[in-house]
C-alpha positions in Angstrom: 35.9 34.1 64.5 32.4 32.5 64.4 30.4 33.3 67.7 28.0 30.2 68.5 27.1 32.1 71.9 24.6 34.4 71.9 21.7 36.5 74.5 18.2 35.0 74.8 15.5 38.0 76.1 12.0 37.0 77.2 10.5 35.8 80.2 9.6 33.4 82.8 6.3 32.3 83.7 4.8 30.0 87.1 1.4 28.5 87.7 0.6 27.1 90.4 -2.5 24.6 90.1 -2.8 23.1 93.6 -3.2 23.0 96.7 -4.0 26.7 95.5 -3.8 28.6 92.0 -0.8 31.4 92.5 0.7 32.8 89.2 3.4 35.4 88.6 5.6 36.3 85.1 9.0 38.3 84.6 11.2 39.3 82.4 14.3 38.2 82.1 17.3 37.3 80.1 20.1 34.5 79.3 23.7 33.6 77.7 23.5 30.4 75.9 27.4 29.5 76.0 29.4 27.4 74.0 31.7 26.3 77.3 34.6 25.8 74.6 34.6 29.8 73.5 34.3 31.4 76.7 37.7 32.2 77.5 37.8 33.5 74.1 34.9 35.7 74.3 36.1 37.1 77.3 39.4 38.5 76.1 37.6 40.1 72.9 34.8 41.8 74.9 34.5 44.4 77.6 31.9 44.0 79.7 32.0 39.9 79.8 34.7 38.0 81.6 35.4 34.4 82.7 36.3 33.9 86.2 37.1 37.5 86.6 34.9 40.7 88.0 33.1 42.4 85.3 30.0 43.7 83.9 29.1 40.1 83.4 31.0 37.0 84.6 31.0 33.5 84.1 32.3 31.6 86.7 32.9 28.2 86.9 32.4 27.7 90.3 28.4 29.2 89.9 27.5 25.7 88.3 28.8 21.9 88.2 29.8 21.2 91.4 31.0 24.4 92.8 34.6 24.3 92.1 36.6 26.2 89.8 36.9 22.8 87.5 36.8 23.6 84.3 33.2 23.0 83.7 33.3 21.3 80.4 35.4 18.6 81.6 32.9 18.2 84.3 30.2 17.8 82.0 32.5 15.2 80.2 32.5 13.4 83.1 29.2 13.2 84.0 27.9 12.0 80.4 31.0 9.6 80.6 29.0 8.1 83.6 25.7 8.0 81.9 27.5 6.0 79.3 27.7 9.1 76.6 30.4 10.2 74.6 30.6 13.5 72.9 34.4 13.8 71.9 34.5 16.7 69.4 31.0 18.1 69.8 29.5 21.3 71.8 28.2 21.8 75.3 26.4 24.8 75.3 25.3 26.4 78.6 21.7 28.4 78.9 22.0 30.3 82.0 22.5 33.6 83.9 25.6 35.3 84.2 26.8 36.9 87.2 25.7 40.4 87.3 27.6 43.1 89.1 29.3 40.4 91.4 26.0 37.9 92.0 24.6 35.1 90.4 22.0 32.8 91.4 20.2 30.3 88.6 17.0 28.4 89.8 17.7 26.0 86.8 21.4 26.0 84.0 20.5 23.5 81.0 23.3 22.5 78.9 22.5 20.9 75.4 25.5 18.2 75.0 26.1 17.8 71.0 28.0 14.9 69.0 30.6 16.2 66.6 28.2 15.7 63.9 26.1 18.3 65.4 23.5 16.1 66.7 21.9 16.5 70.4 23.1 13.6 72.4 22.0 14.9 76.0 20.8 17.3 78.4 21.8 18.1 81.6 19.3 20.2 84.2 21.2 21.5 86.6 18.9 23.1 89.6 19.9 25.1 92.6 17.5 25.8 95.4 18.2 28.6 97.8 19.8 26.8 100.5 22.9 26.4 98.7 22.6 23.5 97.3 22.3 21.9 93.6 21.5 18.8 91.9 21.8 17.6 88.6 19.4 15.5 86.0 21.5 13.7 83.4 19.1 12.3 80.2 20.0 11.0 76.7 18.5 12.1 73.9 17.3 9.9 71.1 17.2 10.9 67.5 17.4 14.1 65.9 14.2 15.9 66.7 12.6 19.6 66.3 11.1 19.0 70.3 12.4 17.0 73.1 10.0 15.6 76.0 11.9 14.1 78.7 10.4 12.8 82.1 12.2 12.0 85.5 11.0 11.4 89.4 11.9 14.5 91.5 15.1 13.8 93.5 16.2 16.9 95.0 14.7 20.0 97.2 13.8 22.9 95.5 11.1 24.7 97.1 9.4 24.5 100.5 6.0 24.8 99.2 6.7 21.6 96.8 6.8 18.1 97.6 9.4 15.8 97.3 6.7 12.9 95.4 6.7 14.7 91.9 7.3 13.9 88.5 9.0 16.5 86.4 8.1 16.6 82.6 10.7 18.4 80.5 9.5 20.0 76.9 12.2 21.6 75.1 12.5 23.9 71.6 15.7 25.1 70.6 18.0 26.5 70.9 18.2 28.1 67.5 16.2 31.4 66.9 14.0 30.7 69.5 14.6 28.7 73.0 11.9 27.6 75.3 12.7 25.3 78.2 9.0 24.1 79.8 8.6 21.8 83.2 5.9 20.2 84.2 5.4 18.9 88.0 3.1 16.1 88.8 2.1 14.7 91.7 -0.3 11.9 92.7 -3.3 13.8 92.6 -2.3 15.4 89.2 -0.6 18.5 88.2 0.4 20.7 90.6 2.9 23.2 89.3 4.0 24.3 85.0 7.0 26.6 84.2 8.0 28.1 81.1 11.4 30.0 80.3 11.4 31.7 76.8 13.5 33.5 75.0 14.5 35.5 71.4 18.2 35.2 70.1 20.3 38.3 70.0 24.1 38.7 69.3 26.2 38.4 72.0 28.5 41.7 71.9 29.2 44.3 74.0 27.1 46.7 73.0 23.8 44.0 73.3 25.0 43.0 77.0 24.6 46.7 77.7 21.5 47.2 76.3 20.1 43.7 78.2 21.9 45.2 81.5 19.8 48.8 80.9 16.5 47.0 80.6 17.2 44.1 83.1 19.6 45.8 86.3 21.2 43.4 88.3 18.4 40.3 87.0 19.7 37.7 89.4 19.3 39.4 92.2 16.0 40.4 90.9 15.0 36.9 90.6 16.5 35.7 94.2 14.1 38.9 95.7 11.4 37.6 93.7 11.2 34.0 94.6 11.5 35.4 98.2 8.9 37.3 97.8 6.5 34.9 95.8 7.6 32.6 99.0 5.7 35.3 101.0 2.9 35.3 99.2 2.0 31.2 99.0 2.3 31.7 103.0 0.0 34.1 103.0 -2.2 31.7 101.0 -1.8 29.1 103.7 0.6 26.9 101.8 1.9 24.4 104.1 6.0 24.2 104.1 7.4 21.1 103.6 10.3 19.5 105.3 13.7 19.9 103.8 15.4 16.1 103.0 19.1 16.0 102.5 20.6 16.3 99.2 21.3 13.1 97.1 24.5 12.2 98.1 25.8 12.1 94.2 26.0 15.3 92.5 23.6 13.8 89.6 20.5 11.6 88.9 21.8 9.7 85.5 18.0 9.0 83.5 17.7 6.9 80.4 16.0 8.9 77.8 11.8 8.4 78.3 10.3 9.8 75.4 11.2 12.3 72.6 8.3 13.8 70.4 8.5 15.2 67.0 
């Protein structure tokens, strides 16, 4: 059997440009997921299981819209609404995995592929802290080594960020290399630019355990962090914002904007 999953290791990186410059980088690691092989993978390895306690888990329920759906039919049906048909090709899943029990993923991007092995769409899927998560549907046009994709902020992520932003999306990969970057805009300009980067690795047993030796229990690492980083932009006088309600549908369908070469 072919594996087309594998381990990304690398980092994340904020900057914050106004109302106040705040910067922080950690390391950090993903699965990237072919949602079609992860009940196989699970009953071939140890320490990785799907829906069940482990090592590492993948649950259904930590993505889509929280229940134990299968995920890849609810990715079906969301391209299905944006007009988008994949029938035979890939959706594969860049995320965390749950980690001794806990998972929480500020952003899950799955690349949607046509049978001919073409990338027909992403999906951004972002979760804020409050239990709550929203997802950005856009197509992708033509076959290209870098995507840039561009949408109007819909959902609340962070109380230090308003709700009048534009996200820009510049992506590489996946292949050897993956990097996911986002760029916020606001009216006065930029205000905030994130990068998430990472190098492939195998995904076996004996890689999960050397990624779980160098990066214990990462998602809770990365819930403590944002709290803390939280902390620290209050400390810099960084007003909070008022939290909106969610969009009452699950996902913001965008036509592709712009793909560069």
């Amino acid at each position: 059997m072919t594996v087309k999953s594998s381990i990304y290791v690398g980092s994340v990186m904020h900057r914050r440009l106004r109302p106040r410059r705040h910067n922080f980088r950690y390391r950090a690691f993903w699965l990237l997921l072919d949602l079609d092989e992860i009940e196989a993978l699970s009953k071939r390895m140890t320490c990785f299981s799907y829906n069940l306690p482990n090592l590492f888990s993948f649950y259904d329920s930590d993505h889509g819209d929280g229940t134990n759906t299968p995920l890849r039919l609810q990715i079906d049906r969301q391209l299905a609404e944006a007009g988008l048909d994949i029938t035979g090709g890939r959706v594969m899943l860049l995320c965390m995995p749950r980690t001794l029990g806990y998972c929480f993923n500020p952003l899950s991007v799955f690349f949607c592929y046509r049978k001919a092995g073409d990338l027909k769409a992403i999906v951004y899927q972002v979760h804020n802290t409050f239990a709550e998560r929203h997802s950005y549907v856009i197509a992708v046009q033509g076959a290209k080594k870098a995507i840039h994709q561009n949408c109007r902020k819909r959902f609340y992520v962070s109380p230090f960020l308003d709700m009048d932003l534009r996200y820009d999306f510049r992506i590489a990969g996946p292949d050897r290399r993956v990097t996911v970057a986002i760029a916020a805009t606001g009216p006065e300009g930029p205000v905030l630019n994130t990068v998430m980067a990472g190098v492939r690795t195998p995904l076996t047993d004996r890689n999960l355990i050397g990624v779980f030796w160098r990066f214990p229990a990462v998602t809770l690492k990365v819930m403590a962090g944002i709290h803390w980083e939280a902390l620290r932009l209050w400390i810099k006088r960084i007003r909070l914002r008022r939290r909106p309600a969610p969009p009452v549908h699950p996902a913001t369908i965008v036509p592709a904007r712009e793909v560069l070469e």
